[in-house]
Chimera marker file (.cmm) of the C-alpha trace (Angstrom):
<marker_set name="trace">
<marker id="1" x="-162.374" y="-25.133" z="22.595" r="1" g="1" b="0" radius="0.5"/>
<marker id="2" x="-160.061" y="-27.104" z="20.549" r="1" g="1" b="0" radius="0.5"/>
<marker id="3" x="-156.727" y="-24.993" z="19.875" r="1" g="1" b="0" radius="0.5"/>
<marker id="4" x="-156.731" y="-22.840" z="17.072" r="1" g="1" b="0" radius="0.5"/>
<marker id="5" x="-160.820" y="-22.456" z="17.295" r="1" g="1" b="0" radius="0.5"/>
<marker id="6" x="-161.614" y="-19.181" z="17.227" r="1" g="1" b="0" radius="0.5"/>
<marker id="7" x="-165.713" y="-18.185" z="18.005" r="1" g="1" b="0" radius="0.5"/>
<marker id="8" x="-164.936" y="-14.465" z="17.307" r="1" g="1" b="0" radius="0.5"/>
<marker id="9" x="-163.514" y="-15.016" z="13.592" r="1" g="1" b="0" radius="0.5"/>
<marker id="10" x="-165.723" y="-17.964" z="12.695" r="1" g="1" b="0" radius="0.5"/>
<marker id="11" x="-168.978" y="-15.377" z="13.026" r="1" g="1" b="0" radius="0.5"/>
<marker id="12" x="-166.688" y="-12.678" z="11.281" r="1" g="1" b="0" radius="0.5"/>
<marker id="13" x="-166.249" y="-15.203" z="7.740" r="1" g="1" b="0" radius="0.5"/>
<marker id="14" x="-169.850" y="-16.392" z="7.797" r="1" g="1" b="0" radius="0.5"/>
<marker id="15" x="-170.608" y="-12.453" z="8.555" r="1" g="1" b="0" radius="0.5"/>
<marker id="16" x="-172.370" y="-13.576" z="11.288" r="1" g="1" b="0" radius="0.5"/>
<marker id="17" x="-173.089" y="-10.333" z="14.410" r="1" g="1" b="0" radius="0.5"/>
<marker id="18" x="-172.381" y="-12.521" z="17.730" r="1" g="1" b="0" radius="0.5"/>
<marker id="19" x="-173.392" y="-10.440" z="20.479" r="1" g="1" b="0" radius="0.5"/>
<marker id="20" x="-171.057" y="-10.781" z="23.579" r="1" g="1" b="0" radius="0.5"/>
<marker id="21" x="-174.047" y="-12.172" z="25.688" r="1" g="1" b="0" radius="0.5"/>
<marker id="22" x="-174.102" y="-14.939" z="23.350" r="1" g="1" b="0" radius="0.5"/>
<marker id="23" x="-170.655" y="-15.619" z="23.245" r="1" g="1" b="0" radius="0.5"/>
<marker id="24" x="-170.092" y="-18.221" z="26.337" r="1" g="1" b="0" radius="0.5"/>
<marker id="25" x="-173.118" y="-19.949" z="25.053" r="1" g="1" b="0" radius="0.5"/>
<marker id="26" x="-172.213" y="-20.501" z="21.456" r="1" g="1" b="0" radius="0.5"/>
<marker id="27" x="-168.063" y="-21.804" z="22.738" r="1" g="1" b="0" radius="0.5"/>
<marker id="28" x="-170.140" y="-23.937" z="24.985" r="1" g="1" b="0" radius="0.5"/>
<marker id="29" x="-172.262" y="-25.545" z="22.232" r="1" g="1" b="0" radius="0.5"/>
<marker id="30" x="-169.693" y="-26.411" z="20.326" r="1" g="1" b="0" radius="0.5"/>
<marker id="31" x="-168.152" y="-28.141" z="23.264" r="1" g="1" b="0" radius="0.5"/>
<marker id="32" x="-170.838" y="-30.219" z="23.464" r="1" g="1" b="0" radius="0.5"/>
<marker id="33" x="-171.027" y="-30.684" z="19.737" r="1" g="1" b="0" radius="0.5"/>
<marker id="34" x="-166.874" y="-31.264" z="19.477" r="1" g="1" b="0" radius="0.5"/>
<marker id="35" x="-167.943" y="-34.325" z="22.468" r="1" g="1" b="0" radius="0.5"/>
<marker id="36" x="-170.918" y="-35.773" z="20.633" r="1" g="1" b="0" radius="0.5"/>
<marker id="37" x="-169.016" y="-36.017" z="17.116" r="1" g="1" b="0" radius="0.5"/>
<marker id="38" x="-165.859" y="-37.314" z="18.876" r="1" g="1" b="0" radius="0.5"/>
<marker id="39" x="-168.212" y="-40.530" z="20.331" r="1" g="1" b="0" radius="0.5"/>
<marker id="40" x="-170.014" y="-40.965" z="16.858" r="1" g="1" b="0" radius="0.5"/>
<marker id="41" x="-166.794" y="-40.584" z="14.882" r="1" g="1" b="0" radius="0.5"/>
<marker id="42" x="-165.611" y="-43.046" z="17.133" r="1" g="1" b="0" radius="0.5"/>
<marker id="43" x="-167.660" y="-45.906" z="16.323" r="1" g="1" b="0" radius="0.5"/>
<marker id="44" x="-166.397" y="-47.827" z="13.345" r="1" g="1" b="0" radius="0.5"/>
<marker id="45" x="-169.112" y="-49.163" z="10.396" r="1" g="1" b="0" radius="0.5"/>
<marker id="46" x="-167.702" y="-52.353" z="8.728" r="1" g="1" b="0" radius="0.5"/>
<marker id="47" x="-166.999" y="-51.873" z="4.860" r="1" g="1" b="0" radius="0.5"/>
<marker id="48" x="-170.300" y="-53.174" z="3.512" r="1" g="1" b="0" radius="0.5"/>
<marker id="49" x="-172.231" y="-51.044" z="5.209" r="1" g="1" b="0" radius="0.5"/>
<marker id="50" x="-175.046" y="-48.784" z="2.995" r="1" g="1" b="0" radius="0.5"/>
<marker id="51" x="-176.304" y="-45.428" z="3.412" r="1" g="1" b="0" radius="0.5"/>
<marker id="52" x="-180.624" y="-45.573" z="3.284" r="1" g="1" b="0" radius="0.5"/>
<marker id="53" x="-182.079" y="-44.155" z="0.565" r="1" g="1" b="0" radius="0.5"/>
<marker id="54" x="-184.720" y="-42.837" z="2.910" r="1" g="1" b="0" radius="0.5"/>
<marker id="55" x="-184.920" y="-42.210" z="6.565" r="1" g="1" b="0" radius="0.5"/>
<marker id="56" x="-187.274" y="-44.189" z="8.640" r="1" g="1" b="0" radius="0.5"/>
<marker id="57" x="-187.179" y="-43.850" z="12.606" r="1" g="1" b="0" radius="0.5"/>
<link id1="1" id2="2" r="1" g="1" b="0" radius="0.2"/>
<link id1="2" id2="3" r="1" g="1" b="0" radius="0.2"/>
<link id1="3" id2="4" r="1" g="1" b="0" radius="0.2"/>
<link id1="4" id2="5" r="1" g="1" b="0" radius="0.2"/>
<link id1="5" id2="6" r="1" g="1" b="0" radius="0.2"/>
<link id1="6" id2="7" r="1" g="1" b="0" radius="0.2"/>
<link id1="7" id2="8" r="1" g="1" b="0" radius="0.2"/>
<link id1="8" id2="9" r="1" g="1" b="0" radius="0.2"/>
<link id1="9" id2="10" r="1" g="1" b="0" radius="0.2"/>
<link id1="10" id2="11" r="1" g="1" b="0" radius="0.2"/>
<link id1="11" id2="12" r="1" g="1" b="0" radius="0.2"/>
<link id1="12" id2="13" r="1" g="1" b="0" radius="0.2"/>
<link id1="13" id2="14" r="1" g="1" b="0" radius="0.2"/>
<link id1="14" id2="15" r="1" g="1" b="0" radius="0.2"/>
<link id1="15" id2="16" r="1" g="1" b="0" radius="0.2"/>
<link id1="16" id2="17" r="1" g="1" b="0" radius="0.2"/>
<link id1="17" id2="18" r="1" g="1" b="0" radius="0.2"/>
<link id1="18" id2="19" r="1" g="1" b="0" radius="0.2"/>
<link id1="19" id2="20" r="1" g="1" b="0" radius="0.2"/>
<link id1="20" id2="21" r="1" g="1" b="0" radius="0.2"/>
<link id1="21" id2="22" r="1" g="1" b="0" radius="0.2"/>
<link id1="22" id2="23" r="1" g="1" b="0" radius="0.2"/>
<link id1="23" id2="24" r="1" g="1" b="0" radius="0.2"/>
<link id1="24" id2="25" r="1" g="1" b="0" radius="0.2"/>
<link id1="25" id2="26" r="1" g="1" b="0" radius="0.2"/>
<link id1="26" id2="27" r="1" g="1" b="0" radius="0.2"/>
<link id1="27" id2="28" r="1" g="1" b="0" radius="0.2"/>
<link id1="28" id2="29" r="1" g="1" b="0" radius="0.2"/>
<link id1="29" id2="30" r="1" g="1" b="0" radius="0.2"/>
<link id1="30" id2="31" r="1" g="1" b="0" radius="0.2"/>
<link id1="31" id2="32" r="1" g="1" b="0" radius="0.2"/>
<link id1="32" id2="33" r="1" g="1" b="0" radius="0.2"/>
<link id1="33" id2="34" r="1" g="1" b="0" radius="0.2"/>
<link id1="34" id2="35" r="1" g="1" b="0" radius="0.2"/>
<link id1="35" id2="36" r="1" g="1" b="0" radius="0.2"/>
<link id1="36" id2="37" r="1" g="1" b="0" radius="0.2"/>
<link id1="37" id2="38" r="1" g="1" b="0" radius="0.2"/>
<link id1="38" id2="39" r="1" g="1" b="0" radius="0.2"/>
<link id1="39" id2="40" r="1" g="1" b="0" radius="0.2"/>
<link id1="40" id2="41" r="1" g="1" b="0" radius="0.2"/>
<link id1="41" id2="42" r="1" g="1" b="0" radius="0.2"/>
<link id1="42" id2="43" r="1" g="1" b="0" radius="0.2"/>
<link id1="43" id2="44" r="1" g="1" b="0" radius="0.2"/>
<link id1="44" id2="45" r="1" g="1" b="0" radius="0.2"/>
<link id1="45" id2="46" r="1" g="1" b="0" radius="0.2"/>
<link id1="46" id2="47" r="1" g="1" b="0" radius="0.2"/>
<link id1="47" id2="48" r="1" g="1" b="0" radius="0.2"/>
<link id1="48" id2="49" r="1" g="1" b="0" radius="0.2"/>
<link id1="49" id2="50" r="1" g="1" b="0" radius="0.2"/>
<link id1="50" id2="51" r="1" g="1" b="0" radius="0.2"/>
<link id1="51" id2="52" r="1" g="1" b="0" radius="0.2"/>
<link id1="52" id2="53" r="1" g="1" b="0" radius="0.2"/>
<link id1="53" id2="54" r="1" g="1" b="0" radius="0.2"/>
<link id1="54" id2="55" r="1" g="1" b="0" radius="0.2"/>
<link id1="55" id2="56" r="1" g="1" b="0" radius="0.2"/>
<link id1="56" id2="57" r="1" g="1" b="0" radius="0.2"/>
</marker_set>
């Protein structure tokens, strides 16, 4: 994970019990949630864009 990321005292401030089986998953998660933001945060709306008052798909 990003430097300074820390799984183990994340669960402890949300008092949150992360059993060590789950560990490797939950790091590994967030990778894939760290690479997913990084590609939407990466895609710039022009200014006069507007949020939808209601989602349609």
């Amino acid at each position: 994970m990003e430097k300074g990321f820390d799984v183990d005292l994340m669960a402890l401030l949300m008092d949150l019990r992360l059993p060590d089986e789950y560990r490797d998953g939950v790091v590994a998660n967030f990778e894939r949630i760290k690479a997913t933001a990084k590609i939407v945060n990466s895609f710039e709306l022009p200014d006069d864009v507007e949020a939808a008052p209601i989602f349609e798909p």
